[in-house]
C-alpha positions in Angstrom: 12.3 39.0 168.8 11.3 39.1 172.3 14.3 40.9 175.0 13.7 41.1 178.3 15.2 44.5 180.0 15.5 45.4 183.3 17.2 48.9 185.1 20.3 48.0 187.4 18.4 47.4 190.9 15.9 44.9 189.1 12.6 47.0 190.5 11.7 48.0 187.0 12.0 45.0 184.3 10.5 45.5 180.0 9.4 43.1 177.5 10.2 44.6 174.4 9.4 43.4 170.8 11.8 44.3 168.1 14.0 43.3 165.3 16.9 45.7 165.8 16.8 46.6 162.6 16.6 50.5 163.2 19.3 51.7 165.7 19.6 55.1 165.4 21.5 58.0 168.0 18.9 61.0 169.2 20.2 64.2 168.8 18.6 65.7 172.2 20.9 67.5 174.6 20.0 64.3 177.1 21.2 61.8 175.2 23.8 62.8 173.7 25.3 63.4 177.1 24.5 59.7 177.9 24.9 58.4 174.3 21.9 56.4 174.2 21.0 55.0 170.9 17.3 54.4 170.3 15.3 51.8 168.2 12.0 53.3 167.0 9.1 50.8 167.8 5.4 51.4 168.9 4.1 51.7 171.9 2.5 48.4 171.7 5.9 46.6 171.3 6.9 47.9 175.3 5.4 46.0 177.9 6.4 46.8 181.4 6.4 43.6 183.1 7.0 44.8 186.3 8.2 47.9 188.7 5.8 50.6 186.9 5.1 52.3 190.0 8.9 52.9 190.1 9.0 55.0 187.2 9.7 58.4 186.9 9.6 60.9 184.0 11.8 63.6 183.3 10.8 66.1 180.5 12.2 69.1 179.4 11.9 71.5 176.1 8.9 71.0 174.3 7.5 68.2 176.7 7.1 66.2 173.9 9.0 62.8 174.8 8.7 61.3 177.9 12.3 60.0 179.4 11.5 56.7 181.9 13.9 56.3 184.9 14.1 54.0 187.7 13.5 55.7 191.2 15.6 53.6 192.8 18.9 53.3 190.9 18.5 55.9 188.3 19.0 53.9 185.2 17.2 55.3 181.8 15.0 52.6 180.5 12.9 54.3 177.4 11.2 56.7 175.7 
């Protein structure tokens, strides 16, 4: 299936193909404080539709994964 996400403000909007059939909880300090539950796709299934310019990163530990905010409201959107 095709979902169409977007942060809180509406600057930053995702197509994302998935079937939901993986939902799983991280275990990184980040979000476990936010309790954000992932589904593991490729990067191929994310396509930022628009607002990429107002993206920001945030990495910490190994530098490994790359957390996607909004700039303007400060709602997680992937990684």
């Amino acid at each position: 299936m095709l979902y169409n996400l977007k942060c809180h403000c509406g600057a930053v909007e995702l197509e994302v193909k998935t079937d939901l059939q993986v939902i799983k909880q991280c275990n990184c300090s980040i979000c476990i404080r936010k309790n954000a539950k992932m589904n593991l796709i490729p990067k191929e299934a994310i396509r930022i539709v628009k607002g990429e310019d107002n993206l920001a990163t945030y990495q910490f530990n190994t530098m490994k994964a790359e957390h996607f905010f909004c700039k303007t409201c400060g709602v997680y959107t992937h990684h």
